[in-house]
LUMDRENPA-94615 format. One line per 10 residues: number of its first residue (from 1); their letters; for each residue x, y, z of N, C-alpha, C. Coordinates in steps of 0.1 Angstrom, whole numbers. Example, Ala and Ser with C-alpha at 12.3 -4.5 7.8 and 13.67 -1.06 7.14 Angstrom:
BEGIN
1> AS> 132 -57 78 123 -45 78 132 -33 78; 128 -22 71 137 -11 71 129 0 79
***
This chain:
BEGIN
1> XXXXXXXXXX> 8 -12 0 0 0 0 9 12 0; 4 22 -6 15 35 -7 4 46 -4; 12 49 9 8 60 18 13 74 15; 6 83 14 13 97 10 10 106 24; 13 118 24 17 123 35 10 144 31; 3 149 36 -6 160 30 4 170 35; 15 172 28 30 180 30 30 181 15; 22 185 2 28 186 -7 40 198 -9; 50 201 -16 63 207 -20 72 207 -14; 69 196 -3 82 188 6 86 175 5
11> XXXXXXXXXX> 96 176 -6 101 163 -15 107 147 -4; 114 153 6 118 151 18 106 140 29; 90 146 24 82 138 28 74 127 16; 82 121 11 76 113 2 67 104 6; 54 97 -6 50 86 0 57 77 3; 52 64 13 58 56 17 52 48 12; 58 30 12 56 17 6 53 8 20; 41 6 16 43 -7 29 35 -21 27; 42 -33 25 39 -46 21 38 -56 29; 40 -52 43 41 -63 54 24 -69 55
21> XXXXXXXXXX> 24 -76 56 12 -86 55 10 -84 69; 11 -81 80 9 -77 93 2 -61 96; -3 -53 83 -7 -43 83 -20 -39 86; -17 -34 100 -37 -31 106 -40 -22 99; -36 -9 87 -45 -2 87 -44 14 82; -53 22 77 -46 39 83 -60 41 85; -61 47 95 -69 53 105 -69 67 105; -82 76 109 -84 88 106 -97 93 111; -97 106 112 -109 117 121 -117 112 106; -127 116 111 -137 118 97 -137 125 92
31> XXXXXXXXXX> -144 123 74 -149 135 70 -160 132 62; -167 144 61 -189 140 62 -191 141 45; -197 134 39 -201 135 28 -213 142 24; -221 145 34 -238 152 34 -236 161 43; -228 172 46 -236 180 55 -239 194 48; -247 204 56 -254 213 42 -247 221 61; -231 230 58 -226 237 68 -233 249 70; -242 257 61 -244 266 67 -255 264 73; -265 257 76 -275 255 79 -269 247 100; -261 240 96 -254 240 111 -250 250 115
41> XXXXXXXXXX> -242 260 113 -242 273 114 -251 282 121; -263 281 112 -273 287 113 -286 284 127; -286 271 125 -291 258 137 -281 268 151; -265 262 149 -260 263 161 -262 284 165; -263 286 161 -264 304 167 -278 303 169; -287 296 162 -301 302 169 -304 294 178; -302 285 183 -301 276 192 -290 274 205; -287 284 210 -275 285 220 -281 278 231; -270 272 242 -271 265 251 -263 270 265; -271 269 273 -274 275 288 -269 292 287
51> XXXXXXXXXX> -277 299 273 -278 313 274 -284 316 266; -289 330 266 -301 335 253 -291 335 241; -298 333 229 -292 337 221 -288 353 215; -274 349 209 -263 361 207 -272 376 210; -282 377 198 -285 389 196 -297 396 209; -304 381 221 -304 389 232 -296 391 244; -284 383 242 -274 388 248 -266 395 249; -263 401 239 -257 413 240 -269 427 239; -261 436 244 -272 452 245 -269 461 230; -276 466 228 -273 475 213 -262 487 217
61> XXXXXXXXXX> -256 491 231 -249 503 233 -237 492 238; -236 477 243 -223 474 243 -216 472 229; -199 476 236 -187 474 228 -181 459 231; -180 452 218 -178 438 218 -165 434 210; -154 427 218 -144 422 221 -148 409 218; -144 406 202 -139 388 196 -123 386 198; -124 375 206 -113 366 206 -109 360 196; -105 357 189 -100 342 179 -88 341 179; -92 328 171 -76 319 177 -67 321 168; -55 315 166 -47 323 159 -42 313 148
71> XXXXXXXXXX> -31 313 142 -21 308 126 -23 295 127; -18 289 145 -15 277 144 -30 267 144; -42 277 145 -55 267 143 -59 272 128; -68 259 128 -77 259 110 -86 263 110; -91 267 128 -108 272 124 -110 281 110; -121 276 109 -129 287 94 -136 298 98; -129 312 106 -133 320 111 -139 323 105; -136 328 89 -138 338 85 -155 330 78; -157 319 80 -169 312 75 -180 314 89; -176 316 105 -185 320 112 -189 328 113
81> XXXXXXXXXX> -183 342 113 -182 357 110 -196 362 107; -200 355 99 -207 364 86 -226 362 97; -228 349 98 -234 347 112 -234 351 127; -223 355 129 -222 363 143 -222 376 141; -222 378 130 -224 394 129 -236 402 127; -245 388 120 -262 387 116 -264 391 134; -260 382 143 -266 385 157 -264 400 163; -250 398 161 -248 414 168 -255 424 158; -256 424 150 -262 440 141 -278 436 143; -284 422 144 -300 424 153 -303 428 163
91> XXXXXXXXXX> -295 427 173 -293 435 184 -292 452 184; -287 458 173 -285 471 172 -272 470 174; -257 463 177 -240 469 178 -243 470 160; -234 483 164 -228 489 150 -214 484 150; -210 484 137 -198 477 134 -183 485 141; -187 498 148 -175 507 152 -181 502 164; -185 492 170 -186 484 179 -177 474 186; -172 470 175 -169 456 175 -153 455 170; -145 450 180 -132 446 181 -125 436 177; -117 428 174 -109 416 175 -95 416 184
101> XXXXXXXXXX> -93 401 191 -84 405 198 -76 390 197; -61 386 191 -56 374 189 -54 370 199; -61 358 199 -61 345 216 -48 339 210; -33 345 209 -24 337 209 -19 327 216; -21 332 228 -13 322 239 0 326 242; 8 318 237 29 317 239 30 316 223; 23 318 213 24 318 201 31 335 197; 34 335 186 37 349 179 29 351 173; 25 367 175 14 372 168 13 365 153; 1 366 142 -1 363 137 5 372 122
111> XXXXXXXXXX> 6 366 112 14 376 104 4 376 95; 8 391 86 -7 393 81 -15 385 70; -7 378 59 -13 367 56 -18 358 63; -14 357 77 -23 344 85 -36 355 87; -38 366 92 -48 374 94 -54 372 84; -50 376 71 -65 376 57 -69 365 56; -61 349 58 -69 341 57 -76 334 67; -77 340 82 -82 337 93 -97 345 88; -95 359 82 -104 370 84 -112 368 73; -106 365 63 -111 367 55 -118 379 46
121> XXXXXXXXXX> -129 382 42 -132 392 36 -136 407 46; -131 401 61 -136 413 77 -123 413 80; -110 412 72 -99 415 75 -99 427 73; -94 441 82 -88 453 79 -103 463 75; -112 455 83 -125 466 83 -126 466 102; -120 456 110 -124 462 123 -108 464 127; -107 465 140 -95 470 150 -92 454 155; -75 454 149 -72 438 160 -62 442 161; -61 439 178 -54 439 189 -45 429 190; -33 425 191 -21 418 193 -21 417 206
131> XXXXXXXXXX> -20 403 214 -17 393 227 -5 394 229; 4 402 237 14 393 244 21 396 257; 21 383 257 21 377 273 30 382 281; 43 384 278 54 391 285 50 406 284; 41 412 280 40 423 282 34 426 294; 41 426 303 33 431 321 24 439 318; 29 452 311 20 465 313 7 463 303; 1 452 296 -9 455 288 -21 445 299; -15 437 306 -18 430 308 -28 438 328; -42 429 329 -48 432 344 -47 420 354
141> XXXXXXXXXX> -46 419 366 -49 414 374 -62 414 378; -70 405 374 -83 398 380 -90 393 393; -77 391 399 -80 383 411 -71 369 410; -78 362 420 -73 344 418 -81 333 416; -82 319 411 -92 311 411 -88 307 427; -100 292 434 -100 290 438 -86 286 452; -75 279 443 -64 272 446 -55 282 445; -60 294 445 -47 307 446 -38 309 425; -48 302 420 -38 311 408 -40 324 409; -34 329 400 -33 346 397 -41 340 385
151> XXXXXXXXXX> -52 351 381 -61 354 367 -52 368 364; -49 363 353 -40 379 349 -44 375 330; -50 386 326 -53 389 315 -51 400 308; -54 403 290 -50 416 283 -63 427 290; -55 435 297 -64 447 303 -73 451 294; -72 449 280 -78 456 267 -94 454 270; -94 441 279 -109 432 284 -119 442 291; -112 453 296 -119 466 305 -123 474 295; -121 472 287 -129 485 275 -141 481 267; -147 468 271 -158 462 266 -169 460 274
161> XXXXXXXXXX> -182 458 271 -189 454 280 -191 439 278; -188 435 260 -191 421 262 -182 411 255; -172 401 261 -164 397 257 -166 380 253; -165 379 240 -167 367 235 -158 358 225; -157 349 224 -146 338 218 -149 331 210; -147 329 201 -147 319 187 -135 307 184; -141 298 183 -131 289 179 -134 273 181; -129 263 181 -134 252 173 -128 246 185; -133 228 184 -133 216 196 -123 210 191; -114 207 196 -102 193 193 -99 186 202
171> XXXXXXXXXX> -92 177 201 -82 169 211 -73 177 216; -70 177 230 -57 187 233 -54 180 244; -35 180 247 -32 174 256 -32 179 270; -36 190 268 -33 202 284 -48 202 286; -55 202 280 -72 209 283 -84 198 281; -76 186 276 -84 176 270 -95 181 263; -101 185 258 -107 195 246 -100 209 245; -102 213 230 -98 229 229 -111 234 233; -108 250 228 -125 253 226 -126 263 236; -141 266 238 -145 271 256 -137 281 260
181> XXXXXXXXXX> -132 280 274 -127 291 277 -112 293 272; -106 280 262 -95 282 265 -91 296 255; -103 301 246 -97 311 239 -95 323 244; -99 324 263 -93 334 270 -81 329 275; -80 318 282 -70 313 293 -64 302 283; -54 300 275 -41 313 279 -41 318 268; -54 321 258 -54 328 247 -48 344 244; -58 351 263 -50 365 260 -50 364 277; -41 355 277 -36 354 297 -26 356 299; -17 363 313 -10 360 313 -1 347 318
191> XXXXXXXXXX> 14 346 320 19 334 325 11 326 337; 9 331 344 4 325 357 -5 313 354; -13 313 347 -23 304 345 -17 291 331; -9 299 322 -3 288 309 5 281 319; 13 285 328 24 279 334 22 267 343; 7 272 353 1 263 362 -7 251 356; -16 253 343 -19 241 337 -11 234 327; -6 241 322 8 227 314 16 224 318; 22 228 335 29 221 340 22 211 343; 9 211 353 4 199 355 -3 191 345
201> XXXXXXXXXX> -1 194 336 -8 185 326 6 176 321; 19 180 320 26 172 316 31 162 327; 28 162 338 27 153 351 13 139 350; 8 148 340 -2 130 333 4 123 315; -2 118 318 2 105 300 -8 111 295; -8 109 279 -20 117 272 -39 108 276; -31 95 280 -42 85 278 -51 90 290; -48 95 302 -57 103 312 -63 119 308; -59 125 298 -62 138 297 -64 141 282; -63 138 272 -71 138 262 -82 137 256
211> XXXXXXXXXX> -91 142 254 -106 139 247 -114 138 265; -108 141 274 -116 142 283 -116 159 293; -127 165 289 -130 179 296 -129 179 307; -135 173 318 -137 175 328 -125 168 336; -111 179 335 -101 177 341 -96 190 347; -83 188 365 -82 200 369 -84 209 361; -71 213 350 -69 221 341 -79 228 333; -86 224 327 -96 231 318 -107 240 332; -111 233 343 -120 235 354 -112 247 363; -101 243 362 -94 258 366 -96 268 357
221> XXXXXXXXXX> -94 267 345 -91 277 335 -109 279 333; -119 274 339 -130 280 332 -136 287 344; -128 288 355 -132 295 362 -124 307 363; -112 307 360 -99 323 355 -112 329 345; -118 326 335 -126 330 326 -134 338 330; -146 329 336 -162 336 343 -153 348 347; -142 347 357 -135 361 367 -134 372 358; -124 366 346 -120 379 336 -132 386 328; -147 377 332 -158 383 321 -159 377 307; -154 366 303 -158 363 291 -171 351 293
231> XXXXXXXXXX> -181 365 282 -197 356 286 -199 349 274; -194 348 264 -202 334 254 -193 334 244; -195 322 240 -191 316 230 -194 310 216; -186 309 206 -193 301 198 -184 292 185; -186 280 185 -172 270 188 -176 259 176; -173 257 168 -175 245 160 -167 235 157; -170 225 152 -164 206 150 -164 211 136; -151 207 132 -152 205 114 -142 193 109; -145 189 99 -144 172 95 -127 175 92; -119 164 85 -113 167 81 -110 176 68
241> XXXXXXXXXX> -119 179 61 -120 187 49 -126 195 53; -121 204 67 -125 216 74 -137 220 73; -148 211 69 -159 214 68 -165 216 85; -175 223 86 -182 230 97 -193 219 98; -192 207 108 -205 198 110 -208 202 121; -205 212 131 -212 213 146 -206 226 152; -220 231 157 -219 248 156 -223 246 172; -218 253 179 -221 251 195 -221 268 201; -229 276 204 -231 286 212 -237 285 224; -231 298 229 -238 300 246 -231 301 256
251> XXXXXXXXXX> -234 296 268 -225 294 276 -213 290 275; -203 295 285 -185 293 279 -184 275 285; -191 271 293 -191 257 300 -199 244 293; -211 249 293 -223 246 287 -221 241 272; -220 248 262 -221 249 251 -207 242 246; -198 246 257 -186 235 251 -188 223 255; -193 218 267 -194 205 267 -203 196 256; -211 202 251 -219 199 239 -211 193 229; -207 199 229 -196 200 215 -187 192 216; -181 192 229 -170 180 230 -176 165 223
261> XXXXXXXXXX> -188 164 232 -200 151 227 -194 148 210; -196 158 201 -194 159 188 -182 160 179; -175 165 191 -160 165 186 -155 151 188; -157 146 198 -153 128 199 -157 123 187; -165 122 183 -175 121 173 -166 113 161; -161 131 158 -151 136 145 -141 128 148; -128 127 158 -119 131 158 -114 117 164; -125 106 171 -118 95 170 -111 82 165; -103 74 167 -99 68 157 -99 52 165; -107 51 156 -107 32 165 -97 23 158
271> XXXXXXXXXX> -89 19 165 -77 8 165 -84 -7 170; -80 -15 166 -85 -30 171 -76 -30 185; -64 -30 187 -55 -29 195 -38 -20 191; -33 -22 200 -19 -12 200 -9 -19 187; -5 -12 184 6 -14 174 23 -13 176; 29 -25 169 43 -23 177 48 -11 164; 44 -9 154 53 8 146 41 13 145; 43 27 148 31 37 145 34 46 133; 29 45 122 34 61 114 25 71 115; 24 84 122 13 91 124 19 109 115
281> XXXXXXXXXX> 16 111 111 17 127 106 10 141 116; 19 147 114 7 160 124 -1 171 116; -7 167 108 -11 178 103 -29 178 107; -32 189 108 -28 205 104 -17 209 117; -14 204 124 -1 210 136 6 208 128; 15 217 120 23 213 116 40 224 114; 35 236 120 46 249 121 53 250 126; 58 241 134 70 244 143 69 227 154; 76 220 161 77 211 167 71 211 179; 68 227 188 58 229 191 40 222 193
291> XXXXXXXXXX> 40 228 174 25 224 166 27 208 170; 38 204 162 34 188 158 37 179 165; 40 181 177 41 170 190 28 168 196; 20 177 188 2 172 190 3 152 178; 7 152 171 14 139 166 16 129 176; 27 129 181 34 122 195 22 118 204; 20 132 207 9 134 220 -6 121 217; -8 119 204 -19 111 200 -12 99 203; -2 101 190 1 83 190 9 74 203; 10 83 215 10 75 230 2 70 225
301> XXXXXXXXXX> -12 66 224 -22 62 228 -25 49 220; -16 48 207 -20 36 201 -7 28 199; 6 33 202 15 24 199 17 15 214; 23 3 215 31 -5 224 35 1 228; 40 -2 245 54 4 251 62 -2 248; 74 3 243 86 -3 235 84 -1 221; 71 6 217 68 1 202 75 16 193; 79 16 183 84 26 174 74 34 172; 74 51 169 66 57 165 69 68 153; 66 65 142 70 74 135 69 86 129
311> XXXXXXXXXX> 67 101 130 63 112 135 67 118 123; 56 125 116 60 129 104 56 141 102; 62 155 99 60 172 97 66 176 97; 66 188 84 75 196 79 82 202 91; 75 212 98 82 219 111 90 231 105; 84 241 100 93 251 82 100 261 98; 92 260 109 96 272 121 102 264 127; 107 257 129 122 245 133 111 241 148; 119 241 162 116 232 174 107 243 176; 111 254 185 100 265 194 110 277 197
321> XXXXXXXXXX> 104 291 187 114 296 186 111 306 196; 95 306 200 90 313 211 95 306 227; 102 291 228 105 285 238 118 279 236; 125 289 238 141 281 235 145 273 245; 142 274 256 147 264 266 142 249 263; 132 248 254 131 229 246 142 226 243; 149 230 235 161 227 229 175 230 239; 176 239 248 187 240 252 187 225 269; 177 225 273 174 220 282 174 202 276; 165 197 264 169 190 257 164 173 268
331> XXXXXXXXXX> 159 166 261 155 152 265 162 149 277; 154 146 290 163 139 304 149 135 308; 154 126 318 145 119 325 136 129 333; 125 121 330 116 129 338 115 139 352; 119 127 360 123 130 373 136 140 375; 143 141 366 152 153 362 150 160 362; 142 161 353 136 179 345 127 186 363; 117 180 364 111 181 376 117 186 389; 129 179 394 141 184 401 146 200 394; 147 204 381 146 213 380 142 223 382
341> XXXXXXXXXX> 128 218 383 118 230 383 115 233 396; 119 223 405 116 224 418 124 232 423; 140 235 418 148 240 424 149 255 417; 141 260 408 142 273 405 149 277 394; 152 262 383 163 262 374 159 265 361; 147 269 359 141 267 349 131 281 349; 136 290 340 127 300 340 112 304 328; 114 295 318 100 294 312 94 281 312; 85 280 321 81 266 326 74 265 311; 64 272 308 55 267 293 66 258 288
351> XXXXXXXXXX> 80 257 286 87 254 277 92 241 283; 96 241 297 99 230 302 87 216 302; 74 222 303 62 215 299 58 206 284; 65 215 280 66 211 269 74 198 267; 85 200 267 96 191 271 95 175 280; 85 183 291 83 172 300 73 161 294; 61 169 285 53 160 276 58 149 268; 71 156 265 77 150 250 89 136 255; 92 139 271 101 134 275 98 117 284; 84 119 284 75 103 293 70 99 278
361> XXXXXXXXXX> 64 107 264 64 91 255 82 85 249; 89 93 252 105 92 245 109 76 259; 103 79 268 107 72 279 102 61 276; 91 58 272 85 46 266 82 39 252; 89 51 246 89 47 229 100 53 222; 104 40 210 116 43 205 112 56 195; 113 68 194 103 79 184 116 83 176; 110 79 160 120 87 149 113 99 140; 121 107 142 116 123 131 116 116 119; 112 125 112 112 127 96 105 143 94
371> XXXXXXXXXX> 111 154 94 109 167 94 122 176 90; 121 179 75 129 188 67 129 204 75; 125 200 85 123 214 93 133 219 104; 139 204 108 142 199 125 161 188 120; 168 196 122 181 192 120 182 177 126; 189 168 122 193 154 133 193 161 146; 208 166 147 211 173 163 201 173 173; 190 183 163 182 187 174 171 177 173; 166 169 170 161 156 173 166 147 179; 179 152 181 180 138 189 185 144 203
381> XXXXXXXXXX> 186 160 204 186 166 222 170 162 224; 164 163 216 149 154 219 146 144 224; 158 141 225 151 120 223 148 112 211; 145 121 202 142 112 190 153 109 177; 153 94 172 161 93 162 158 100 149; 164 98 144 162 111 131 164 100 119; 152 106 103 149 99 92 154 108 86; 158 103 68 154 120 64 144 113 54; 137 102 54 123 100 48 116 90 59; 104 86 56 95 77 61 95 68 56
391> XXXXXXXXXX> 102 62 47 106 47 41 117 45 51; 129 52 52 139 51 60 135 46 75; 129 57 79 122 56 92 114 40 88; 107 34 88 100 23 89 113 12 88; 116 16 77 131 3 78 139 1 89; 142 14 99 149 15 112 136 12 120; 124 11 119 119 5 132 110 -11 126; 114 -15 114 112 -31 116 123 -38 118; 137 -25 116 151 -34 125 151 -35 136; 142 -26 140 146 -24 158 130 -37 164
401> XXXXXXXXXX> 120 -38 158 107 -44 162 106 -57 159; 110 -61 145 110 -76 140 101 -75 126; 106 -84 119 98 -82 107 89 -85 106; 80 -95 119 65 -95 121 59 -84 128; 67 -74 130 60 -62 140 46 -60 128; 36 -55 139 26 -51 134 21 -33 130; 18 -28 119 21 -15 116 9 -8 113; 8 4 119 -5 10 115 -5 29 113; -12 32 104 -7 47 103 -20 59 107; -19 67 111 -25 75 115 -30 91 109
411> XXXXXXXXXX> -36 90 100 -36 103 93 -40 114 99; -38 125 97 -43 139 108 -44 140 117; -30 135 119 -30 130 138 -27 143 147; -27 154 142 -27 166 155 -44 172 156; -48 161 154 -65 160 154 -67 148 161; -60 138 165 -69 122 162 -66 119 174; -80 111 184 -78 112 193 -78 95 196; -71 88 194 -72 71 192 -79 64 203; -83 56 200 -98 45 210 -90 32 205; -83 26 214 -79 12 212 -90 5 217
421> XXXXXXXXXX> -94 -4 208 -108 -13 212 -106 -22 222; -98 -30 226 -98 -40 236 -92 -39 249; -89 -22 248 -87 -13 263 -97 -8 265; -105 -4 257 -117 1 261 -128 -5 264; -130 -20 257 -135 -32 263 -130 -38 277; -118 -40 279 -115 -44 293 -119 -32 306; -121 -17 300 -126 -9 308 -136 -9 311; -143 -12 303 -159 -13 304 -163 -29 313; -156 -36 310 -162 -47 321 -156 -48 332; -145 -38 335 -138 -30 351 -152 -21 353
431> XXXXXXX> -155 -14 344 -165 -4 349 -182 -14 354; -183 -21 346 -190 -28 351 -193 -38 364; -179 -43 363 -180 -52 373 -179 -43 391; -174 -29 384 -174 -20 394 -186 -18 403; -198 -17 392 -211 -10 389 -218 -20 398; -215 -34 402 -225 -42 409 -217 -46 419; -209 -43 421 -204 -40 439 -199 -53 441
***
């Protein structure tokens, strides 16, 4: 079977050949052959969940502050837009109303071709505001959530009366869904809050915190939100041919959990069981090593321990050029890095988090690059061996597995959230046998 790789003008990622008669498969999110998107669209904004809809929620004299997300997501902004703006102008906001403000995060601002095609044809008719995080002075203190974080956000949030967020459901390894509030926290947050949930998030395996919402992290961060004032949202599921199958407004809690329901939906990938080589691609993560460790982050979940995983993305913005301490700090044992952080040694935790994610699947899996983006060197201060194709790479992990290893590939895997079937069967008759005491 010959596998290709959706990296076209990167020679470097060629298709691959694979003939082993031990081949489970390629696996993938969906994508809908019947859906009529604007009419989901249309469904999800008049139909919002645990709040009135848009146009009686907002007042005709408030000034309204859109969040969206930034380069490194695919939402189809500029396809919700046209709909959210039907609400606000029924309401009476006038378009000298109405702001934008990039939920970057630890990202770099957006560059202006990422803007026109996020914006689309509302690019450079309203005011958008640039996120960033080291900037102390742009930034307010809110208060703290419960457990003493600091809520520190872009002050810009005091010149609105009504602050709302756009952006779409995925798999994520820090939030176990995107979505929701995370397009405030750590969209336009400051450190305090990116630092306290991705450290503790990289203290779990993806297989606990992925595709599942209702974890510390996200429950922290949706309560930093309510504090900072951001009142609704509006969030959709799109296939792999970025089509829009699920339109979710309303409530920042409410309406995302909805949606998660639908994003599982999309985004899971049923395996019969684990595989000893994994070939998984990151795309659409695919900008920087950053992006595409959303790759890695998935394929924990379906290779063996001990099993090879093969990790495939351009990476054109090399490891993390916003997080240089990934690379200088560089693959150690877990319990290492941690002793680090404990001792004060480490001054961009986002980055050490990072690291620390990347450094428990390296601990349990033999992981080889194949990214025209990402030097050997610096793959392998990663932990990872280095290809400079995906034929190569497979050939180095049926030397290292055995020529009956069993092989499975994973397409749009910075989307795919894997369901091994016979872990999920033996959970269910744990949950069961739980269930009758």
């Amino acid at each position: 079977m010959t596998i290709d790789f959706p990296y076209p003008g990167y020679q470097d990622i060629a298709p691959l050949e694979i003939t082993q008669k031990n081949f489970m498969g390629v696996f993938s999110p969906r994508a809908y052959d019947h859906v009529d998107e604007a009419s989901v669209l249309k469904e999800g904004l008049a139909k919002p969940i645990g709040a009135p809809r848009l146009r009686e929620a907002v007042k005709w004299t408030d000034r309204v502050l859109i969040i969206i997300d930034d380069g490194t997501r695919t939402t189809p902004i500029d396809r919700i837009l046209p709909g959210v703006f039907e609400e606000l102008h029924a309401a009476g906001v006038k378009d000298n109303q109405i702001e934008f403000i990039q939920g970057v995060g630890t990202h770099r601002p957006m560059k202006p071709e990422e803007l026109q095609k996020k914006l689309g044809q509302f690019n450079g008719k309203y005011k958008i505001h640039e996120h960033q995080y080291k900037d102390y002075k742009s930034l307010h203190d809110f208060g703290a959530t419960q457990d003493g974080t600091r809520v520190t956000a872009n002050k810009k949030i005091l010149d609105f009366n009504f602050v709302m967020g756009i952006g779409s459901i995925l798999p994520h390894r820090v939030k176990g869904m995107s979505g929701g509030a995370k397009i405030m926290f750590p969209g336009i947050s400051g450190k305090e809050m990116m630092e306290r949930n991705q450290w503790e998030a990289s203290m779990h395996m993806s297989e606990t915190v992925m595709g599942v919402p209702e974890n510390s992290m996200r429950l922290r961060m949706e309560e930093a939100a309510r504090i900072a004032g951001l009142k609704y949202i509006v969030n959709v599921v799109y296939d792999t041919k970025l089509k829009i199958v699920g339109c979710f407004s309303g409530d920042i809690v409410e309406a995302h959990r909805h949606g998660c329901i639908k994003a599982r939906e999309v985004y899971a990938v049923h395996l019969p069981t684990r595989c000893d080589i994994l070939i998984i691609d990151s795309h659409p993560a695919d900008r920087d090593f950053w992006q595409s460790a959303k790759g890695p982050y998935a394929g924990t979940m379906a290779v063996k321990q001990g099993g090879t995983m093969i990790c495939v993305a351009p990476n054109p913005e090399g490891v993390a050029t916003n997080h240089e301490n990934v690379l200088k700090i560089g693959y150690r044992p877990t319990s290492e890095l941690v002793s680090m952080v404990q001792q004060g040694k480490v001054d961009d935790l986002v980055g050490a988090a990072i690291l620390a994610d990347v450094c428990q699947i390296v601990d349990k899996t033999d992981c080889i690059m194949v990214s025209p983006g990402i030097k050997p060197d610096e793959a392998k201060k990663l932990g990872f061996r280095s290809a400079k194709t995906a034929q190569e790479a497979l050939k180095m992990g049926l030397e290292k597995q055995g020529a009956d290893a069993s092989i499975a590939v994973i397409r749009f895997g910075g989307h795919a959230l894997p369901v091994v079937e016979d872990e999920a069967a033996d959970l269910g008759r744990v949950e069961k046998k739980g269930s009758r005491g």
